[in-house]
N, C-alpha and C positions, 0 to 999 in steps of 0.2 A: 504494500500500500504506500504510495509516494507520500512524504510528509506535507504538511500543511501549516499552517500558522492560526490561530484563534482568530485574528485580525489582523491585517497588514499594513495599516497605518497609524502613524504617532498618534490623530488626532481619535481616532476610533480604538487606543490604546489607553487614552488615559483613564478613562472611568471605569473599567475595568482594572485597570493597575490601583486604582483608586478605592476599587471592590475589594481586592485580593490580601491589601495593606489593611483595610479595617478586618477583615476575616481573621489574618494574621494575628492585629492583633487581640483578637477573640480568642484564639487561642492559647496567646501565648501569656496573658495577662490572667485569664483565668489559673494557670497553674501556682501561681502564688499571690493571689489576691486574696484569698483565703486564711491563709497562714497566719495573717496576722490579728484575724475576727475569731480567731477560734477557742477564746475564754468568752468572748460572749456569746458565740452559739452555744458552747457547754454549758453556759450559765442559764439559760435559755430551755434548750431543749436537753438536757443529760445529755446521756452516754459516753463522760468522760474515759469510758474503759476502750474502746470503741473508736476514737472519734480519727484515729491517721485512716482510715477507710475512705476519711471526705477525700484524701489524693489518692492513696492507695486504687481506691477503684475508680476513679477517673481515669491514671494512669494504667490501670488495666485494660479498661475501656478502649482506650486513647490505641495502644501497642499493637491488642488482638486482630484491632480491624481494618488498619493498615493496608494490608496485605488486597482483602479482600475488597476495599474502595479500589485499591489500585487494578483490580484486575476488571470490574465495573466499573471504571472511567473511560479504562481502552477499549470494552465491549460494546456499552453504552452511551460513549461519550462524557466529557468531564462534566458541560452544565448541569448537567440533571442529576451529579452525584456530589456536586456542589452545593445545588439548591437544596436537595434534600438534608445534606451535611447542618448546613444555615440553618434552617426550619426545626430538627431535631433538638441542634445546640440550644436556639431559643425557645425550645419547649420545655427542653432540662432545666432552663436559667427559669423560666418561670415559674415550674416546680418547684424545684430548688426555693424560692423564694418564699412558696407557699407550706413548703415543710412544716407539719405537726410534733413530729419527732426526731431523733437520728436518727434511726433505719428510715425512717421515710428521706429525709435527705439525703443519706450515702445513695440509696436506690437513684432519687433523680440525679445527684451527678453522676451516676452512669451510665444514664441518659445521655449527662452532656457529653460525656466522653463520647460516648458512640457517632456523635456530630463533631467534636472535637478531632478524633480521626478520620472521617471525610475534609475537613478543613485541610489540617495540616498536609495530608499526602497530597490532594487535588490543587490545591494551589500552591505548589511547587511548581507540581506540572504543566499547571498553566499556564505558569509563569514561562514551562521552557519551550512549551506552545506557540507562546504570545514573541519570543526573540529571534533573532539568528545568532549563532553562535559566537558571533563577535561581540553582541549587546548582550548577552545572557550575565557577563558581571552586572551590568547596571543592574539588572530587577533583582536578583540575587543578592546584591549588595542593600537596596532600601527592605527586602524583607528582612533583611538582617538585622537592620538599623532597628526597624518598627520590635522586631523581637527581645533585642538588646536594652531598647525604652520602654518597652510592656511589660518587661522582668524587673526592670527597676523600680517603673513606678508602681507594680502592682500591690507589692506590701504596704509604700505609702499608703494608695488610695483603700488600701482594704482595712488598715486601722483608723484613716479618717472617717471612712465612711457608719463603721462601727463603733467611732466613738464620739463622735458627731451627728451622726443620725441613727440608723439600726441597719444589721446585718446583713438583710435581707435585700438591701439598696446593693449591694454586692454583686447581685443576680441580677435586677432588676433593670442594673446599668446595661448589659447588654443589650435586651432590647432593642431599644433605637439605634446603637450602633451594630446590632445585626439586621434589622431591616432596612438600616439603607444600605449596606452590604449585599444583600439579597434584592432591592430592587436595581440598584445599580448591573448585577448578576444577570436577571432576567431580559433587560430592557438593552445590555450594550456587547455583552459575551454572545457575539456571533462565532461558531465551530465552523471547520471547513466541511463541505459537505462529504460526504463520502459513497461509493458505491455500495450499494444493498445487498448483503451476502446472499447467496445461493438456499442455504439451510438458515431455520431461527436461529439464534444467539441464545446458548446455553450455557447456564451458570449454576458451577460445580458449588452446590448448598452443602450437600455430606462434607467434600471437603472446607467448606468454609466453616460449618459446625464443630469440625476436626480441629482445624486451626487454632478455631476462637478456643475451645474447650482445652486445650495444651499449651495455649500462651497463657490462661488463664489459674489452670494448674501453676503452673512453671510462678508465673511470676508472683502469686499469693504464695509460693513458697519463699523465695526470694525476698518480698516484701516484709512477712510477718516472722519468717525465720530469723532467731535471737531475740525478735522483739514480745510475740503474744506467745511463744513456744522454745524451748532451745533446740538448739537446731540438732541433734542427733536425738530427737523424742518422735513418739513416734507418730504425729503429723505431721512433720517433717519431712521424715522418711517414708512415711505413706503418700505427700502432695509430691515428694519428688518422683517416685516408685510408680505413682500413677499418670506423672506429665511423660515418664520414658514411656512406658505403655501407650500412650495416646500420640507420642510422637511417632512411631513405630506404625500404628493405623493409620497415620497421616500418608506417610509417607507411600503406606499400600493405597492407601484412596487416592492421594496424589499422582500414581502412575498410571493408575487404572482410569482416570478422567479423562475426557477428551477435550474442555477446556477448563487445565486446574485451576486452583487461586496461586499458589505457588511454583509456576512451573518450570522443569525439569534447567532449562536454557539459564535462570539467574545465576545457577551455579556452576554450570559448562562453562558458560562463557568466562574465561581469564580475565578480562576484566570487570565485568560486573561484579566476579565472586570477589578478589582482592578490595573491590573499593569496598564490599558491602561489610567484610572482615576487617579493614582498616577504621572507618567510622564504628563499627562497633566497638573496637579498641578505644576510639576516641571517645563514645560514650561513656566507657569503664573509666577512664582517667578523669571525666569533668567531674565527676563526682567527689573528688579531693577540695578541689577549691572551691565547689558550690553549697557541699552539705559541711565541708570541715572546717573551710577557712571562717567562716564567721565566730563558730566555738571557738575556735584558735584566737579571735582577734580579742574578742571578748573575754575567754578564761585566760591567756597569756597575756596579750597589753594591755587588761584593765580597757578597754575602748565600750562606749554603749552602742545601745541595738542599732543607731542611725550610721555613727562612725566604720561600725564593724560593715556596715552596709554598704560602704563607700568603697573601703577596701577591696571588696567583691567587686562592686559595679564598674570601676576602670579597669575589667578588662571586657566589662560590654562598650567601653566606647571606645576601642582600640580593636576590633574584633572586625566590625562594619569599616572600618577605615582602611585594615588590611584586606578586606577580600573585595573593594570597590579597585584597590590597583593589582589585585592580584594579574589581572590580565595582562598585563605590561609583561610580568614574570613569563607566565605559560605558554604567550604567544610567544620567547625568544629560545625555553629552556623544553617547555611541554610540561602536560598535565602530571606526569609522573612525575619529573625531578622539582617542581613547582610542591609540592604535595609532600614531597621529601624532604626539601628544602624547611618547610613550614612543620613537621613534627620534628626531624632532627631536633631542629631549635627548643621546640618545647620539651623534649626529654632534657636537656641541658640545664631550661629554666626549671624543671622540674624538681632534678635533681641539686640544684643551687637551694631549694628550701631550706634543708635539713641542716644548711652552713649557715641560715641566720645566726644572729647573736641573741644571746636571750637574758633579757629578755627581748631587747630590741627594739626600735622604734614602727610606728604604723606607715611608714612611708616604706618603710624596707620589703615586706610583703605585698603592699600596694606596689610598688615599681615592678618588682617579678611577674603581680596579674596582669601590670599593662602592655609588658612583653608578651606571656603569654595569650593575649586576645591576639596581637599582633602575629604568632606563630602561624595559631589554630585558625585566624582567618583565611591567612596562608595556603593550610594546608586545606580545608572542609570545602571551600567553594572551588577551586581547581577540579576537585574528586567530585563533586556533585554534577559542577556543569560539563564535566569531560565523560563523566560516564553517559548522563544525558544525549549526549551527542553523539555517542554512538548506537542509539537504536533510534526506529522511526516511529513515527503519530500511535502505531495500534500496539508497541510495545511500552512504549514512555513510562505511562503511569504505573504498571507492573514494575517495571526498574526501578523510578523514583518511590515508591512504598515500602520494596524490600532495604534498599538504604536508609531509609527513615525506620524501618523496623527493627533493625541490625544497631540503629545508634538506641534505639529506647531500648532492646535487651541489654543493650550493655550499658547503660545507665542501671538498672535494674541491678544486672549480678555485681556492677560495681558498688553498688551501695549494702548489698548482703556484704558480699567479699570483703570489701574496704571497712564496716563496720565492724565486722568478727576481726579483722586486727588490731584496730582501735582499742575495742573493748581486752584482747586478748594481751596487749602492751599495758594496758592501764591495770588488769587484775596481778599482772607482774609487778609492776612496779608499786603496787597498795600491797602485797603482800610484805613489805619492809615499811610498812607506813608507823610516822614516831607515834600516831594514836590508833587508836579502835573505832568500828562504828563507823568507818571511812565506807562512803558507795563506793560501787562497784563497776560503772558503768559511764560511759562520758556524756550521757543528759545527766544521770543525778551529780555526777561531780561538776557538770558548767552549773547546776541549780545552782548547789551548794557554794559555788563561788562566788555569785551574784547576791549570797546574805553574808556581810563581814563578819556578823555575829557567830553563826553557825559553828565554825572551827576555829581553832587557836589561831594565831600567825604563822607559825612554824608548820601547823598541818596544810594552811593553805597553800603556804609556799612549797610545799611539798607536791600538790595536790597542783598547781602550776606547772610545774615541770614535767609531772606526769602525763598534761593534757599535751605540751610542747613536746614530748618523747613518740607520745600517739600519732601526732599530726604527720610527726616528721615520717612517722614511717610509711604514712597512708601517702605521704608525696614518694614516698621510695616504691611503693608501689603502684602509684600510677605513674612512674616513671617506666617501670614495666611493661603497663599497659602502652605506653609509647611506644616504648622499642617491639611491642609485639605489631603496631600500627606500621612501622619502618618493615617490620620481618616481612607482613603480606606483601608489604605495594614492591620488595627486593624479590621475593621467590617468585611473585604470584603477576604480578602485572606487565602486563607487557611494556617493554622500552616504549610503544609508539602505541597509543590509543585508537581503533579504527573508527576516524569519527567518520557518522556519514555528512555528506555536502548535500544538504540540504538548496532547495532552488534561491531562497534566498540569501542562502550563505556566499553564493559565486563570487562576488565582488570582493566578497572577504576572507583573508585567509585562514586557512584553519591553523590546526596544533600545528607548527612546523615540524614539530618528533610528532605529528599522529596523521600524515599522510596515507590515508590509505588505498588499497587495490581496488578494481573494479571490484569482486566477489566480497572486498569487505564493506564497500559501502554501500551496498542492496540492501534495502528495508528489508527484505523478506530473510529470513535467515534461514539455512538450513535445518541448524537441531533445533527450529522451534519447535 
């Protein structure tokens, strides 16, 4: 199928770019806008025992369905798995709003989630729809931006809102920012037309039931292991025992389809598999500076919730900055060494953590995250928009899903993983603690630090160092997670990216290392 473009002009581009940025940031503000209302919904509605499910299951939500949007964008077309994306989210947001209890509102955000994942996958793709290959950093870079500003300002607006008004306005704000999202969707997102296949269009349900049901398993093990269970008990070892099992089915339901949700070609293909193993690796690693550094800034430099905030958020503004020139790089070096170039680096900053001074001042780790955005910009949009490029219109969203799939599992096991060290480094070094009745775990010991009263001097400064021994190793291991991002795109990717030359790319040049043959730049693929 020859590719196509959503729209082929600037001016017939903007309201739809205009669409895809408020969508964005729908989704991307939601995932901590919450976080910071969540003594007054407990106070509210209970379920203090309960209440990490309000992301937990969003974020399951969000993961399972990925997959399966992407493979109903390319069957179906994107608008109408967008629209329906839109409409869902703000039915959830409504819900949500209208919650009588906590399990009624875990339930509706996993409503949102299930809209949450047609956003996120779909307008990606849109986006790589809506370019040619040479403009593909522009839109890539302002989604960037829009997500880097929605992540920061979301805990603002989610404690103003809650403590200024009521929680519930939390939800309620999407709304209007998703209905002009969605009529802007309807009325300006013209799709290329396409020719009418031969037979219906059939959509493999078993396996997307499959899917959904073993990412669902898998990551409520992930999620809640160490936390509502230890992890060798035996629900544990039962959600793990039974996501192998279900993966196992999948994979028979997978073969046996005639169009899967996950098919056979994401992981043939040398490229698509390395990019999809590399962002996953990079998922595993963001989870050091987004779940730890703020404990870090707070339990070791004394900094408050806003300060420690800050620390975090320069490297969302160094992030978007690196991957709007990333093209400058890729067009001179290519997608791969571009990509290399930008995690190298951040294994380096990574591993520079653990040699702060301690205690240290708060510019010192703030300088290191503002490299690191600068890396990871680097390195994430090269690999997104170069994988993109080489498949056409009816594989796209299939490709850009499993990418985005691949980085939310690895968020996921890195935040198991990276926490059983944390906690594993801190029960070590409490075992020599000067007092008794010391926790156990790095939520109760940041509690514990944040009352002066609580313990002696001498125990907190103990109790300090213990939290700076944790941190440093959870940077020592996502510094791993890097070099394992470095190992795919070395073994696994090819020197030269076979992008195809789409009709409006002619004038532009592509990858200069991703020139490819006639047989590699056929939309149609062999091992489809």
């Amino acid at each position: 199928m020859p590719a196509a473009h959503a729209t082929t002009t600037p001016r017939g581009r903007r309201p739809v770019v205009a669409a895809l940025m408020l969508g964005m940031a729908l989704a991307a503000i939601d995932g901590t806008i919450v976080s910071t209302a969540v003594p007054q919904i407990v106070g509210d509605l209970g379920g203090f025992t309960v209440f990490s499910w309000l992301f937990s299951g969003y974020l399951l939500a969000v993961t399972v369905t990925l997959p399966l949007y992407g493979k109903l964008s390319d069957t179906f077309g994107r608008k109408p798995v967008l629209i329906a994306g839109i409409i869902l989210f703000l039915v959830g947001s409504l819900l949500c709003a209208a919650a009588w209890n906590m399990a009624a509102l875990i339930a509706f955000r996993i409503v949102q989630g299930l809209g949450g994942g047609a956003l996120q996958g779909t307008i990606q793709t849109i986006a790589a729809d809506l370019y040619p290959l040479k403009e593909r950093p522009r839109i890539q870079a302002r989604l960037s931006t829009v997500w880097a500003t929605s992540s920061v300002a979301g805990p603002v607006a989610g404690g103003l809102l809650a403590g200024y008004a009521d929680w519930r306005w939390i939800f309620l704000i999407n709304l209007p920012v998703g209905a002009v999202a969605l009529w802007l969707v309807v009325r300006h997102l013209q799709e290329p037309s396409r020719p009418r296949p031969a037979t219906r269009p059939r959509v493999d349900w078993a396996g997307a039931l499959a899917v959904f049901a073993t990412g669902a398993l898998l990551l409520a093990a992930l999620v809640q292991g160490g936390v509502a269970w230890p992890w060798f008990s035996a629900s544990s070892l039962g959600l793990f025992g039974a996501s192998a099992l279900l993966a196992a089915l999948t994979v028979v339901i997978e073969r046996r389809a005639a169009e899967p949700i996950i098919p056979g070609w994401v992981w043939r293909r040398r490229t698509i598999a390395s990019v999809n193993l590399a962002l996953g690796a990079m998922g595993l690693l963001m989870v050091a500076p987004t779940v730890f550094l703020p404990t870090y800034a707070q339990s070791v430099l004394g900094l408050g919730p806003i300060a420690a905030g800050f620390v975090l958020s320069v490297m969302t503004l160094s992030w978007p900055v690196s991957a709007a020139f990333s093209d400058r790089v890729y067009n001179r070096i290519g997608f791969r060494r571009t990509a290399m170039l930008g995690m190298g680096a951040a294994l380096l900053i990574l591993l520079a953590f653990p040699l702060l001074p301690y205690p240290g001042e708060a510019w010192h780790p703030a300088l290191l995250m503002l490299l690191l955005g600068a890396a990871l910009g680097l390195f994430q949009l090269p690999l997104i928009v170069g994988v993109q490029s080489t498949v056409g219109w009816a594989e796209r969203g299939t490709t850009t899903a499993s990418v985005l799939f691949c980085r939310q599992v690895g968020q996921s096991i890195g935040a198991a993983l990276f926490g059983a060290i944390a906690n594993g480094v801190l029960a070590a070094r409490l075992l020599d603690a000067p007092v008794d009745g010391l926790p156990g775990d790095l939520d109760a010991v940041a509690r514990t630090l944040e009352d002066p009263g609580a313990v002696s001097s001498a125990a907190a400064e103990y109790l300090r160092r213990a939290v700076d021994a944790a941190v440093d190793h959870v940077y020592v291991g996502a510094a791993g997670a890097a070099a394992l991002a470095l190992l795919a795109l070395i073994t696994l990717a090819p020197r030269r990216f076979p992008v195809i030359t789409e009709p409006s790319d002619s004038p532009t040049a592509p990858d200069p290392a991703a020139t490819p043959t006639a047989s590699e730049a056929a939309p149609a693929r062999q091992d489809r």
